[in-house]
N, C-alpha and C positions, 0 to 999 in steps of 0.2 A: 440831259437827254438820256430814255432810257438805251441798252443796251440792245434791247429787239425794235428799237425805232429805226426806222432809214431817210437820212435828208435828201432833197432837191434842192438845185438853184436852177431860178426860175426868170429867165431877162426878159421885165417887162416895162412897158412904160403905161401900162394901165393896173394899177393898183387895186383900187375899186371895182373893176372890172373879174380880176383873177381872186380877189374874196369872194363874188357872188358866184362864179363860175363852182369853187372849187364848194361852195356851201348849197348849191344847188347838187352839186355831181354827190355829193355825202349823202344827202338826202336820198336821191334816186338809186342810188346802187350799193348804198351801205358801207361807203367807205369811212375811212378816217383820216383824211387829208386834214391835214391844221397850218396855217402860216403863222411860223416862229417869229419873224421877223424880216428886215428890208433891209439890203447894203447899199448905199450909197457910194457909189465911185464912178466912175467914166459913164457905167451902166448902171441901170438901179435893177438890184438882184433880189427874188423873193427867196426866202428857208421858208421848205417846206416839207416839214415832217411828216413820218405815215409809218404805219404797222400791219394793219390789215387790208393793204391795198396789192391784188398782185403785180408783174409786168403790165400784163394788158391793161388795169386802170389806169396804168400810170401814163400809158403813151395814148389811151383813150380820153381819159384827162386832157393831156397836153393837145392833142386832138379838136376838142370839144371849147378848150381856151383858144385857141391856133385862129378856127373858124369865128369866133364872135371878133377875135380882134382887126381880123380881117373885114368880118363887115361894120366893123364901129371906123375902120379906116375908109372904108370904101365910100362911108355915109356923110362922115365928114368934109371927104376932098371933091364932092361935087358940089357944083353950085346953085344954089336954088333956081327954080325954076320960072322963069319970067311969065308973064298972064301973057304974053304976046304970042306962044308959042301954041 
């Protein structure tokens, strides 16, 4: 890692999820978010490296992943909907 790089850990349980997030958010705002890697332990943790990103990307980022997980949660834990209704 370089020396003007700065890491994140990142607790998610959607992997696939925080790739598109963080390669969509690069795209749009010109950042340089990169996932280093995944820890595995109790929690599964993303590194996530940046250089040209300031504060505000970073918690607008966390922001913008926060909201999608929430609704990929929310879409899931309902039950579909019966034709009787």
């Amino acid at each position: 890692m370089e020396s003007n790089k700065k890491r994140l850990q990142i607790i998610t349980n959607y992997e696939d999820l925080l790739r598109k997030t963080i390669e969509t958010y690069n795209k749009v705002y010109k950042t340089d978010f990169e996932i280093a890697g995944f820890m595995y332990d109790e929690v599964v943790r993303a590194l996530v490296d940046f250089s040209e990103a300031s504060v505000h990307h970073v918690f607008q980022m966390g922001v913008v992943f926060g909201r999608a997980c929430e609704h990929l949660d929310k879409a899931s834990s309902q039950p579909p909907r019966s034709s009787w209704e």
